[in-house]
C-alpha positions as CSV (number, residue, x, y, z in Angstrom):
1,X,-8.3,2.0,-11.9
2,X,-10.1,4.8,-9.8
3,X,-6.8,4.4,-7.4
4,X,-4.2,4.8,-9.8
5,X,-5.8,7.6,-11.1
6,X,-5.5,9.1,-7.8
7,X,-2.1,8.1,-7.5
8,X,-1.3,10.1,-10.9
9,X,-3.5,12.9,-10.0
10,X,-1.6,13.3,-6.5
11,X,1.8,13.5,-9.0
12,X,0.6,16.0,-11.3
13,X,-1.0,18.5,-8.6
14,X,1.7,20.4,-7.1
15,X,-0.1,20.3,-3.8
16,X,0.2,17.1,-3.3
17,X,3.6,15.6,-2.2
18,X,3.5,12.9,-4.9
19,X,6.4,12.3,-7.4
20,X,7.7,9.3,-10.3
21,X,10.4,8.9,-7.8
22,X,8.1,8.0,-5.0
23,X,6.1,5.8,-7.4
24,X,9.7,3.9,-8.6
25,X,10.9,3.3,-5.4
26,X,7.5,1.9,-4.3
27,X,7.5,-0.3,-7.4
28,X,11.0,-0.9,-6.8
29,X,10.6,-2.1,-2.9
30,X,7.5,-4.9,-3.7
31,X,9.7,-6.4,-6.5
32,X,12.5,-6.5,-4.2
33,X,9.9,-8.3,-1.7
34,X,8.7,-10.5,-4.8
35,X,12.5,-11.7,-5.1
36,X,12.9,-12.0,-1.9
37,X,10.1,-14.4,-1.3
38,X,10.4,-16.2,-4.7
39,X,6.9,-15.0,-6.3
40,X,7.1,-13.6,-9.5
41,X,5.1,-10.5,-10.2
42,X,1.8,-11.6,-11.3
43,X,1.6,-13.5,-7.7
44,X,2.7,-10.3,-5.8
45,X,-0.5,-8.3,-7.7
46,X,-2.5,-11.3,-6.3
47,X,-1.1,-10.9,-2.9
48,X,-1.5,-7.1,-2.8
49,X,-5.2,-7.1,-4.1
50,X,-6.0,-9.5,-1.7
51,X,-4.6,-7.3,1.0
52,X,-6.5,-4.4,0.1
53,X,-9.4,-5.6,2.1
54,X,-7.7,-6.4,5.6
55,X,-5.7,-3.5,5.5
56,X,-8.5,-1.3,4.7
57,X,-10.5,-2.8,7.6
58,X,-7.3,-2.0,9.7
59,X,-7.0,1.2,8.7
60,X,-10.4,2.3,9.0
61,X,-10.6,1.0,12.5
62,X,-8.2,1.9,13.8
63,X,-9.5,5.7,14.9
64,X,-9.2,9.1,12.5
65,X,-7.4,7.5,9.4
66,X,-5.5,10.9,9.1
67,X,-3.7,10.6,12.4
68,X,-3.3,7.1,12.0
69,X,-1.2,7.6,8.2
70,X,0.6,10.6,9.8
71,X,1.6,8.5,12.5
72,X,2.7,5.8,10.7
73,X,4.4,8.2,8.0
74,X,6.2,10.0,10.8
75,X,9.0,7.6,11.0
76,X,7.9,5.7,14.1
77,X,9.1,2.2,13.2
78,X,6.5,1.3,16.4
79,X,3.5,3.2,15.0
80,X,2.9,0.3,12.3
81,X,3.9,-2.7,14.9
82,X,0.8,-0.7,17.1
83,X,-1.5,-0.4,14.4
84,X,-0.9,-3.8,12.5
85,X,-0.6,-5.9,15.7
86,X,1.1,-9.3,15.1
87,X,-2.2,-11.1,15.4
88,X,-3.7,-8.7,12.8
89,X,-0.7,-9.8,10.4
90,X,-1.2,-13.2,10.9
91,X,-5.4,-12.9,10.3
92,X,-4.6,-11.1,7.2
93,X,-1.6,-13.8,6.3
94,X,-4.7,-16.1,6.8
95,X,-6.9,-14.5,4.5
96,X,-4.3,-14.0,1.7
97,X,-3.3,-17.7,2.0
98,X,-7.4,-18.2,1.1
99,X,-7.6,-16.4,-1.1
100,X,-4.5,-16.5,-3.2
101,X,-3.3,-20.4,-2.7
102,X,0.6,-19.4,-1.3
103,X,1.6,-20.8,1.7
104,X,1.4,-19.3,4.7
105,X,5.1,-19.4,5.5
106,X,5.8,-17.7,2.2
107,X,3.2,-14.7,3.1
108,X,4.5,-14.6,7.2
109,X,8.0,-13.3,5.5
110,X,6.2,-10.8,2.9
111,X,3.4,-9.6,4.6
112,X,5.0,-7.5,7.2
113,X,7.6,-6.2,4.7
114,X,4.9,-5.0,2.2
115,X,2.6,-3.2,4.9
116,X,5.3,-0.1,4.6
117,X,5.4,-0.5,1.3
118,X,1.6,-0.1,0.8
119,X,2.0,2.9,3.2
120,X,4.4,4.7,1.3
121,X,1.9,4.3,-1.8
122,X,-0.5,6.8,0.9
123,X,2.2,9.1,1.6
124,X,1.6,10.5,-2.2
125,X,-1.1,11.7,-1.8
126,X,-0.4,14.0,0.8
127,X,0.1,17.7,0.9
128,X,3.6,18.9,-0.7
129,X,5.8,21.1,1.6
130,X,4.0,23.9,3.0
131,X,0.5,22.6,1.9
132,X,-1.9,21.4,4.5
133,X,-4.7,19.3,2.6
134,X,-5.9,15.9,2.9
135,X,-4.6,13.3,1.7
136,X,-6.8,11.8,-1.3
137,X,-5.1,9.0,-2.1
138,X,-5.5,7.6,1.3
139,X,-9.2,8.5,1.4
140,X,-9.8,6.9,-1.9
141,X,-8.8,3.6,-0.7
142,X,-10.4,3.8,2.3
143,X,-13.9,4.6,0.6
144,X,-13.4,2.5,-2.1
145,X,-14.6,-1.0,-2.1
146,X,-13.0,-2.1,-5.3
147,X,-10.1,0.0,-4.2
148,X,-6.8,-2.8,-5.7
149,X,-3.4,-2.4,-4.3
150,X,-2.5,-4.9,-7.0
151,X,-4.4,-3.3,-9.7
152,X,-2.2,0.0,-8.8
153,X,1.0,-1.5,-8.6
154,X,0.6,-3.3,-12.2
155,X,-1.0,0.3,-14.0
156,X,2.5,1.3,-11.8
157,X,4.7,-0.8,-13.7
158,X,3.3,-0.3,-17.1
159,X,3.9,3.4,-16.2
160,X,6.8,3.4,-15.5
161,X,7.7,0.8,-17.8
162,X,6.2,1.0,-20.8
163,X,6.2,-1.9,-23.4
C-alpha cells in the first residue's frame, strides 16, 4: 500500500501536481482497457501487478528515470515507442502471460495501451505548476520491490468508489 499512499500524499501536497481528477481518469482509462479486452477487473489488477516488475526494470534502465518520465510525459507519442521498444512489450507480454494465465493475444492488445496509462499514474507525483521537486511517486515505484500497480489501482477504486 506504500504506493498508494504516495499516490494520496502527492494529492494532498499542494506541491505536487496530483489531483482526484487525475486519479479518475486513470482509473477510468484501465477499465476502458479492461472492456476493451474482455477482462473483468480483478484480471486487469493481476495484469497490472504483474507488470510492475518489467516496467520497473524498463524504467530503471533506461538512463536518469527523471528525464526518462519527463520525456515520456512531454507529450512525445515516440518517447514511449523509444523507451518500451516493441521487443520489450512483447518480453513483458511474455512474462504477464506466465504469470497471470491470459493469452498472449489478449495482453499484445492491452499491454501497449496500459503503459500510458501506468505513466500517467507517475505524472502525480510531480511538482504542481511553478514547483520544481522530484517526483516521489515515480521514485517510490522505482525503489520499491513490492511496489503493485494493481494493488494501487484497486485502493484507487475503493477510493474513489466507496462501498
Amino acid at each position: 500500500m506504500g504506493l498508494f499512499f504516495e499516490m494520496l500524499n502527492s494529492i494532498n501536497d499542494p506541491k505536487q501536481s496530483g489531483n482526484i481528477d487525475q486519479l479518475s481518469g486513470v482509473l477510468t482509462a484501465a477499465t476502458h482497457v479492461a472492456q476493451q479486452n474482455n477482462l473483468d477487473p480483478g484480471m486487469m489488477q493481476t495484469v497490472l501487478s504483474a507488470m510492475s516488475g518489467p516496467m520497473r526494470s524498463t524504467l530503471q534502465s533506461g538512463g536518469n528515470p527523471m528525464d526518462i518520465l519527463s520525456s515520456v510525459m512531454s507529450g512525445n507519442p515516440s518517447a514511449i515507442g523509444n523507451l518500451f521498444t516493441p521487443q520489450l512489450q512483447q518480453q513483458m507480454v511474455q512474462t504477464v502471460a506466465q504469470k497471470t494465465g491470459i493469452s498472449s493475444s489478449v495482453l499484445q492488445m492491452a499491454i501497449p495501451l496500459l503503459i500510458p496509462v501506468v505513466l500517467n499514474v507517475f505524472k502525480m507525483g510531480g511538482g504542481s505548476a511553478g514547483q520544481s521537486s522530484t517526483n516521489s511517486l515515480f521514485n517510490a515505484f522505482l525503489q520499491g520491490d513490492r511496489a503493485d500497480l494493481g494493488q494501487v489501482m484497486k485502493y484507487a477504486d475503493r477510493f474513489l468508489n466507496p462501498a
